[in-house]
Biopython code that builds the backbone (N, CA, C, O; Angstrom):
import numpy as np
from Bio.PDB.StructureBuilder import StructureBuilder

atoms = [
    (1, "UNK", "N", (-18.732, -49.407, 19.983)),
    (1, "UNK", "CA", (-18.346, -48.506, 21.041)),
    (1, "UNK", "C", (-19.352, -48.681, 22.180)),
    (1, "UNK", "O", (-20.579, -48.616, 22.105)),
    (2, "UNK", "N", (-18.716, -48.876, 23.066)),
    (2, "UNK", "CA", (-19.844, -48.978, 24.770)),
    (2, "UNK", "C", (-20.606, -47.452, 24.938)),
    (2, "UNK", "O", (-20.213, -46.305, 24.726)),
    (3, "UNK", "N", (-21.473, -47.838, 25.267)),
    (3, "UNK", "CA", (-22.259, -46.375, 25.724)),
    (3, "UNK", "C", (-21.954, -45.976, 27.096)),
    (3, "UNK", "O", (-21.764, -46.689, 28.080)),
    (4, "UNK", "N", (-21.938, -44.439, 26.956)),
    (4, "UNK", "CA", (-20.773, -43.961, 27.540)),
    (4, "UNK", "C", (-19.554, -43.167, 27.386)),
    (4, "UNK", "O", (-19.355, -42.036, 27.829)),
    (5, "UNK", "N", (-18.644, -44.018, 26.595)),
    (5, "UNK", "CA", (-17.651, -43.692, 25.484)),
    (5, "UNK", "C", (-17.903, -42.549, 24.779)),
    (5, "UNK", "O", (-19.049, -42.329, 24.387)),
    (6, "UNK", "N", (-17.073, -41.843, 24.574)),
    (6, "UNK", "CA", (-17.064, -40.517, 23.723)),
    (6, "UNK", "C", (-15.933, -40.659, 22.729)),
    (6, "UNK", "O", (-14.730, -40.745, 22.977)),
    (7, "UNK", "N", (-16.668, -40.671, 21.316)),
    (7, "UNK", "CA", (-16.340, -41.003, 20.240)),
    (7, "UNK", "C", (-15.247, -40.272, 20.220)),
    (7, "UNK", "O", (-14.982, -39.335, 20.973)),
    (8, "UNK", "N", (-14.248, -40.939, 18.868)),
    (8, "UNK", "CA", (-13.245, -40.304, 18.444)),
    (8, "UNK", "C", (-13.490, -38.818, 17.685)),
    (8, "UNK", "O", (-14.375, -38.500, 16.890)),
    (9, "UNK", "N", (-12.402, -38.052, 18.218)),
    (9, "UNK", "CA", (-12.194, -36.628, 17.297)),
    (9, "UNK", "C", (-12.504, -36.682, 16.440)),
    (9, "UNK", "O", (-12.137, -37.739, 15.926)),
    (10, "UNK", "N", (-13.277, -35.880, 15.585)),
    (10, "UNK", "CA", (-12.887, -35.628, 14.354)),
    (10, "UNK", "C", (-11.499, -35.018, 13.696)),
    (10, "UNK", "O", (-10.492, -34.703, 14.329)),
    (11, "UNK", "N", (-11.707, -34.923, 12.190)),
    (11, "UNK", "CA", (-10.319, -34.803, 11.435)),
    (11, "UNK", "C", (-9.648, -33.292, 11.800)),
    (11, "UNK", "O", (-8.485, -32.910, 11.668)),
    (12, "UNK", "N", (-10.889, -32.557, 12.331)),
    (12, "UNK", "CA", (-10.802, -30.874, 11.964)),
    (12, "UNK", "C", (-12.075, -30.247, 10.784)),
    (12, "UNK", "O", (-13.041, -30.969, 10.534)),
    (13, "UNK", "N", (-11.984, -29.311, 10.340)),
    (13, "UNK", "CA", (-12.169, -28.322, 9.097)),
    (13, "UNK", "C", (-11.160, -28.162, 8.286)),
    (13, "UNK", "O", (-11.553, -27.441, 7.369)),
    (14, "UNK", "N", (-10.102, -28.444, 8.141)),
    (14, "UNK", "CA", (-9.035, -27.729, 7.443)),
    (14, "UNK", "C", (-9.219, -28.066, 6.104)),
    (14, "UNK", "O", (-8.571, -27.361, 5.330)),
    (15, "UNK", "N", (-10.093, -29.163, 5.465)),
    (15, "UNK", "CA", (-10.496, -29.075, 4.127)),
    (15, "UNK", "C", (-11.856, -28.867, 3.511)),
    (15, "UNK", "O", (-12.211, -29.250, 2.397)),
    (16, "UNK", "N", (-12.822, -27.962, 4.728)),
    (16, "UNK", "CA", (-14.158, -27.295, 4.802)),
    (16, "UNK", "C", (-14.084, -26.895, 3.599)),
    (16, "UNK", "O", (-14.685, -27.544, 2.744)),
    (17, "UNK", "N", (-13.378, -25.805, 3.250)),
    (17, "UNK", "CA", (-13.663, -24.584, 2.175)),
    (17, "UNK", "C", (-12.467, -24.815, 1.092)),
    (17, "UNK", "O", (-11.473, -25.536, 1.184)),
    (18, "UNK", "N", (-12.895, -23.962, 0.039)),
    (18, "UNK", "CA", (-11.898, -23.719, -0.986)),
    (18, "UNK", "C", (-10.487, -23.154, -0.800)),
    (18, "UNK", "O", (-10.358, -22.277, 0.054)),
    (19, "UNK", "N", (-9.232, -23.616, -1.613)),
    (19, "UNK", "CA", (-8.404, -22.996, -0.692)),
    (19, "UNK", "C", (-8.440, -21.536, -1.470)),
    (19, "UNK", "O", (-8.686, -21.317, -2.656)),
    (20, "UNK", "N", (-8.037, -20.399, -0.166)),
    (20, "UNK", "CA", (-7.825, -18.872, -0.251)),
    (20, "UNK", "C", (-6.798, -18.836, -1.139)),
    (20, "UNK", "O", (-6.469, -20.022, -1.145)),
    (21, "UNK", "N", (-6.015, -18.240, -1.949)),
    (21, "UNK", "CA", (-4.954, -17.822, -2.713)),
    (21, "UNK", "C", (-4.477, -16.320, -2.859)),
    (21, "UNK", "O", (-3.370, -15.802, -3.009)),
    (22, "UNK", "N", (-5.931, -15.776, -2.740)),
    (22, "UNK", "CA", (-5.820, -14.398, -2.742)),
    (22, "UNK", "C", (-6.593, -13.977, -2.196)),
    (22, "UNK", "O", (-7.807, -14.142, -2.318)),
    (23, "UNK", "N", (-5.794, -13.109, -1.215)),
    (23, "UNK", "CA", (-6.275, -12.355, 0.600)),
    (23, "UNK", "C", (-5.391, -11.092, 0.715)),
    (23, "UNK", "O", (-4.343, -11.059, 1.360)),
    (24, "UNK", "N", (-5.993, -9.909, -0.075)),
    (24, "UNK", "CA", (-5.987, -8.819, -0.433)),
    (24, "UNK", "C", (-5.231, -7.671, 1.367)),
    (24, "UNK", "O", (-5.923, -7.560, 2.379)),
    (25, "UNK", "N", (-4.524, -7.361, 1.302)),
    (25, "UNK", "CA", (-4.119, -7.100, 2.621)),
    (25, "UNK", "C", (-5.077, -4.805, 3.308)),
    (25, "UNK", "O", (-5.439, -4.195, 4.314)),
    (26, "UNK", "N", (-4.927, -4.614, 1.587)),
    (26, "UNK", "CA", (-5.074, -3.221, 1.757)),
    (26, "UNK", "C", (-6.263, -3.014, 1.341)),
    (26, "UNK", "O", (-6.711, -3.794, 0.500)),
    (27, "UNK", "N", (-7.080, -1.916, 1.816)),
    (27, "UNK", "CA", (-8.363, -1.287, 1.569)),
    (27, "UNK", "C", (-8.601, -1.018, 0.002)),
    (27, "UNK", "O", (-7.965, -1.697, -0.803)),
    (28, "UNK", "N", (-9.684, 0.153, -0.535)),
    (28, "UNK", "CA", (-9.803, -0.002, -1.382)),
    (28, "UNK", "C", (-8.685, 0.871, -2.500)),
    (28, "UNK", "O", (-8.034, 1.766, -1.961)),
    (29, "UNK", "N", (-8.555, 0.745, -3.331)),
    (29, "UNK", "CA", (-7.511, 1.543, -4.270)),
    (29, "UNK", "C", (-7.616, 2.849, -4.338)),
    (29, "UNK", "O", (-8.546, 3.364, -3.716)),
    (30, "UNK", "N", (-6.754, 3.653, -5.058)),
    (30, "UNK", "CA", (-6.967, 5.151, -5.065)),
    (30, "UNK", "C", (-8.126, 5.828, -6.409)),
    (30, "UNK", "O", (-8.614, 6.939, -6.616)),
    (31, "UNK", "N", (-8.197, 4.599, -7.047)),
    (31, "UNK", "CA", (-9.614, 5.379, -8.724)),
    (31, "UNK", "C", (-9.830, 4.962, -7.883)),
    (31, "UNK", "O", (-9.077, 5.233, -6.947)),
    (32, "UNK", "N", (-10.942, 4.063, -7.636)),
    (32, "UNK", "CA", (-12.250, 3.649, -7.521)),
    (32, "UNK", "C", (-12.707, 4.812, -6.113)),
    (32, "UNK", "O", (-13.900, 5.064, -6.286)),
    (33, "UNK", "N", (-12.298, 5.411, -5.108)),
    (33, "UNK", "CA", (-12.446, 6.200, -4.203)),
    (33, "UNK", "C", (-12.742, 7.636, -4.883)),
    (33, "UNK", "O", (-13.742, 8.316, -4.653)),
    (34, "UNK", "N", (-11.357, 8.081, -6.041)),
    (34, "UNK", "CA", (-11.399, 9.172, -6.854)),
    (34, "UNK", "C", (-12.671, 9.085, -7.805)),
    (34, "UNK", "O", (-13.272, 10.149, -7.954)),
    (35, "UNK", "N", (-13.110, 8.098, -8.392)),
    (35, "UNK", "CA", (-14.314, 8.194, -8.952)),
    (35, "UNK", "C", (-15.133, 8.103, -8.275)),
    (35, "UNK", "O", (-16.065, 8.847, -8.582)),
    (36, "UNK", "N", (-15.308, 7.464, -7.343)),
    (36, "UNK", "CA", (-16.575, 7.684, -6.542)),
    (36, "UNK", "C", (-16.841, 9.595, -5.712)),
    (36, "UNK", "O", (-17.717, 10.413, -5.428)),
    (37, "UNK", "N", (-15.594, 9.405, -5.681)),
    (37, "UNK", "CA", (-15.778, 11.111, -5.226)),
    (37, "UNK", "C", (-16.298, 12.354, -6.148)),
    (37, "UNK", "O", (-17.120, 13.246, -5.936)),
    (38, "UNK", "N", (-15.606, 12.085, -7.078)),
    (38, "UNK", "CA", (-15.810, 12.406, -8.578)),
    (38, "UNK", "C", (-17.546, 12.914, -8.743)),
    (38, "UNK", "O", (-17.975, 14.066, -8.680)),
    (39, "UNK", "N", (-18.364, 11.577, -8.981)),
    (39, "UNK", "CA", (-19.639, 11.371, -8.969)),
    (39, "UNK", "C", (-20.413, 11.777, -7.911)),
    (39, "UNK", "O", (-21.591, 12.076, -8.102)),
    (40, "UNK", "N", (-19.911, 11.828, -6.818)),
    (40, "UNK", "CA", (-20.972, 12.526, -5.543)),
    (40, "UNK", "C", (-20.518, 13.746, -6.084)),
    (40, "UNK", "O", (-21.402, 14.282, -6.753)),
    (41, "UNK", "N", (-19.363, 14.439, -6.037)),
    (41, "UNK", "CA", (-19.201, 15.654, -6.229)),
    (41, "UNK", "C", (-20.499, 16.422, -7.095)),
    (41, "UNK", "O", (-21.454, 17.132, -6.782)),
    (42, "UNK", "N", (-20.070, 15.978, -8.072)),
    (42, "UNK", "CA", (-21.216, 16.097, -9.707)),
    (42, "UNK", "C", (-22.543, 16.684, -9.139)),
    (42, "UNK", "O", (-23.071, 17.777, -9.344)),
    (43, "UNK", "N", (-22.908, 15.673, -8.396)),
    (43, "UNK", "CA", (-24.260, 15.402, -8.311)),
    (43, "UNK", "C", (-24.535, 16.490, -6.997)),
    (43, "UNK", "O", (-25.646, 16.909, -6.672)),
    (44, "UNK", "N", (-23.388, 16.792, -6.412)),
    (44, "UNK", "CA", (-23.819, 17.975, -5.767)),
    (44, "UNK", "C", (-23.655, 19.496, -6.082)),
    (44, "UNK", "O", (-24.069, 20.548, -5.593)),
    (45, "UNK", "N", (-23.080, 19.226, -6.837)),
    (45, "UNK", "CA", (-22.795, 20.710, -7.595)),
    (45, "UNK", "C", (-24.369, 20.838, -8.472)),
    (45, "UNK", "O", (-24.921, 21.894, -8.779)),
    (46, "UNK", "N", (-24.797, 19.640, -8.709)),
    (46, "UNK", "CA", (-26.154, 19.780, -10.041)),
    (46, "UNK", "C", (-26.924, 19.921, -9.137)),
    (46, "UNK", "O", (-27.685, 20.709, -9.697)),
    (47, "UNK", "N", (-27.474, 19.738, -7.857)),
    (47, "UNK", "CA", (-28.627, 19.732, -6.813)),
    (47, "UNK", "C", (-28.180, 21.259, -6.190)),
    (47, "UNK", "O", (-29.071, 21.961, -5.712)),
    (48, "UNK", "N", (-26.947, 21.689, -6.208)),
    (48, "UNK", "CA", (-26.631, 23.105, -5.358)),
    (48, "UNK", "C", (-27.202, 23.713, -6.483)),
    (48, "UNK", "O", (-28.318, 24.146, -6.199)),
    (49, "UNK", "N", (-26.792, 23.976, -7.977)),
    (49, "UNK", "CA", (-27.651, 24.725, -8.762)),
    (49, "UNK", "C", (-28.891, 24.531, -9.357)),
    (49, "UNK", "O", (-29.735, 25.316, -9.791)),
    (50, "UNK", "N", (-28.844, 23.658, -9.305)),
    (50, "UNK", "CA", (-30.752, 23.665, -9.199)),
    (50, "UNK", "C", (-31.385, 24.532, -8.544)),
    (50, "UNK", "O", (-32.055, 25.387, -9.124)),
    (51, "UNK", "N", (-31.247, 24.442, -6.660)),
    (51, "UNK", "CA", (-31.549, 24.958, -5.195)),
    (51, "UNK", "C", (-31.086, 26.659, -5.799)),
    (51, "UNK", "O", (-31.884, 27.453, -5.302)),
    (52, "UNK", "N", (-30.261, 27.239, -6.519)),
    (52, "UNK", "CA", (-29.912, 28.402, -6.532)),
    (52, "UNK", "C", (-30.336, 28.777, -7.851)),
    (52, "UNK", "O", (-30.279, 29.983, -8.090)),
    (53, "UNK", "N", (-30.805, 27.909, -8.892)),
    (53, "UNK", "CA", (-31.519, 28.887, -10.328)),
    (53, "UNK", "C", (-33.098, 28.679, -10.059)),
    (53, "UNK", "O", (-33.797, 29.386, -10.783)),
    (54, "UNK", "N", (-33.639, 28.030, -9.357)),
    (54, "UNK", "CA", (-35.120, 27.964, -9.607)),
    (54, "UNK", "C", (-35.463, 28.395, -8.317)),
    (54, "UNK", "O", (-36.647, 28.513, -8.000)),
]
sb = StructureBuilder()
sb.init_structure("model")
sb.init_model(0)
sb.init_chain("A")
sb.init_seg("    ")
for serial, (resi, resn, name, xyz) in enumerate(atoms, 1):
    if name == "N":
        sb.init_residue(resn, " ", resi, " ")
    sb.init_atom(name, np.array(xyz, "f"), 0.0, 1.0, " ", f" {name:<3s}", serial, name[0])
structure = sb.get_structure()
């Protein structure tokens, strides 16, 4: 190639990465939110009576 010249394109990325198969469209589910709520709850009900028996 003469200098100067600007090399040929490359191919792309399109075989960079692994292919995707599964690409989840919705947030998180309804347990895992309910348990997590669940567990903060807990833990504030046990810190509110604590704050109110001692």
């Amino acid at each position: 190639m003469p200098p100067g010249e600007t090399p040929p394109g490359e191919g792309g990325l399109s075989g960079a990465g692994p292919l995707e198969t599964h690409n989840p469209t919705r947030g998180w589910a309804k347990g895992p939110l309910v348990l997590i709520a669940l567990v903060v709850l807990l833990f504030a009900v046990g810190f509110l009576a604590y704050a109110v028996y001692v």
